[in-house]
C-alpha positions, 0 to 999 in steps of 0.5 A, a space after each residue: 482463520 474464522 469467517 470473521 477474520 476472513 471478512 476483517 481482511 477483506 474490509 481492511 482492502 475494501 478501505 484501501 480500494 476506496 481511498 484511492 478512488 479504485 485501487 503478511 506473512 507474519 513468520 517466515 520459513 527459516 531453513 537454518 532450523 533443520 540443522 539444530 535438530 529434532 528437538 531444537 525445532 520442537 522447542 523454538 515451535 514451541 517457542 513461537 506458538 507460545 509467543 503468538 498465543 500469550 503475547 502477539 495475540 493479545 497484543 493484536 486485540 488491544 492494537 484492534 480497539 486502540 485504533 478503531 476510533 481512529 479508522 472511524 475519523 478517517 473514514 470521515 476525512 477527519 485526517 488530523 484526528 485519524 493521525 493524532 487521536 481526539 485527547 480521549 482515543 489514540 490516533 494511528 500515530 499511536 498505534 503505530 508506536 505502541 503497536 508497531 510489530 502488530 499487524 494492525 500497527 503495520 496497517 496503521 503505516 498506510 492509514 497514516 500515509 494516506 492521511 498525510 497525503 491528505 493532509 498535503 504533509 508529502 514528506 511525512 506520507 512517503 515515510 509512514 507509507 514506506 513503512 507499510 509491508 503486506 504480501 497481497 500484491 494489490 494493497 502493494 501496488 496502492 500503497 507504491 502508488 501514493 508514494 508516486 503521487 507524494 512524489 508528483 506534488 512534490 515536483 519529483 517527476 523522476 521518483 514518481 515515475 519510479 514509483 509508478 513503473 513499480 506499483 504498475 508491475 508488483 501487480 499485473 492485473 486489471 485492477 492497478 497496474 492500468 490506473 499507474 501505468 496511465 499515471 506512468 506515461 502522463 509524467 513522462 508526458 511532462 518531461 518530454 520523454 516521449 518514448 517512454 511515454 509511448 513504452 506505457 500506453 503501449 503496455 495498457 493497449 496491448 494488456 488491459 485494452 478490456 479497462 477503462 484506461 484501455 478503452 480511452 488510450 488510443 489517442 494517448 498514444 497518438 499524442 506520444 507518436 506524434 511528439 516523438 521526434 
């Protein structure tokens, strides 16, 4: 993978990250291979690079210029545009659409999903943002993150808890799992359930106690103790 590659997937989380304030494989090794034979595998490699190299490749630089205009409305809260295109350049929706298979049209799953959170349009984020696939366990936990939130707006206390306990374990590190695990334990605070509640602080005391959730989850947990009955 090129320095400019490198740098394009760095910029594609850095975008991911600051929407939500903090916050692939593409072929998969297929062992039934082997049983074809030699020559079978020299022809379907053949095959497949084939494939990459006169049509996935392509396919990917058209989707890249297809959704640029459309990254650039997002990045500027113009959710409506970002989504639908301006009449003159497409929007995510679009790319999505002619680009899916496409590692951008997959990306374009989480922009879409965000911009409909935006948008207050709950329903349409969880779909697109249920679409999204990615192998980077961070970008994983955000995008499972937002489909919680979807779900706090819409009153769903039980799937958004499910969602958080998710995002909060796909990715064990101080960056995510912290942010969901408070959100975790505040929605248990609204159903009452306590002790779950109490199971989440502990969590953040006990592993990011360094994070900024850790440095303020004492009195969370006092609260959770206290209520429990």
């Amino acid at each position: 993978m090129s320095k400019k590659q490198n740098q394009q997937k760095h910029d594609e989380f850095d975008s991911i990250q600051e929407s939500f304030t903090r916050g692939e494989q593409f072929i998969e090794k297929n062992r039934s291979l082997l049983t074809f034979g030699v020559i079978g595998i020299l022809v379907i490699a053949a095959a497949v690079l084939g494939y990459k190299r006169w049509i996935q490749a392509p396919k990917e630089e058209n989707a890249i210029r297809s959704a640029y205009v459309a990254q650039q409305y997002f990045e500027k809260d113009s959710f409506s545009l970002a989504l639908k295109g301006d009449g003159e350049f497409p929007g995510f929706l679009d790319v999505i659409e002619d680009y899916g298979s496409t590692n951008i049209g997959n990306l374009s799953n989480y922009y879409a999903g965000v911009s409909y959170y935006k948008l207050g349009m709950f329903d349409e984020a969880i779909t697109y943002m249920s679409q999204f696939s990615t192998s980077v366990p961070q970008m994983k936990s955000v995008s499972l993150g937002l489909i919680g939130d979807a779900y706090t707006e819409k009153a769903d206390p039980a799937k958004a808890a499910e969602y958080y306990q998710k995002a909060a374990d796909v990715a064990n590190d101080e960056l995510t799992a912290p942010i969901f695990l408070m959100k975790l334990g505040r929605t248990y605070e609204k159903t009452n359930q306590w002790n779950k509640a109490l199971v989440a602080y502990e969590r953040i005391e006990t592993d990011y106690a360094k994070t900024e959730e850790g440095r303020n989850i004492t009195k969370f947990i006092t609260r959770a103790k206290l209520n429990i009955k």
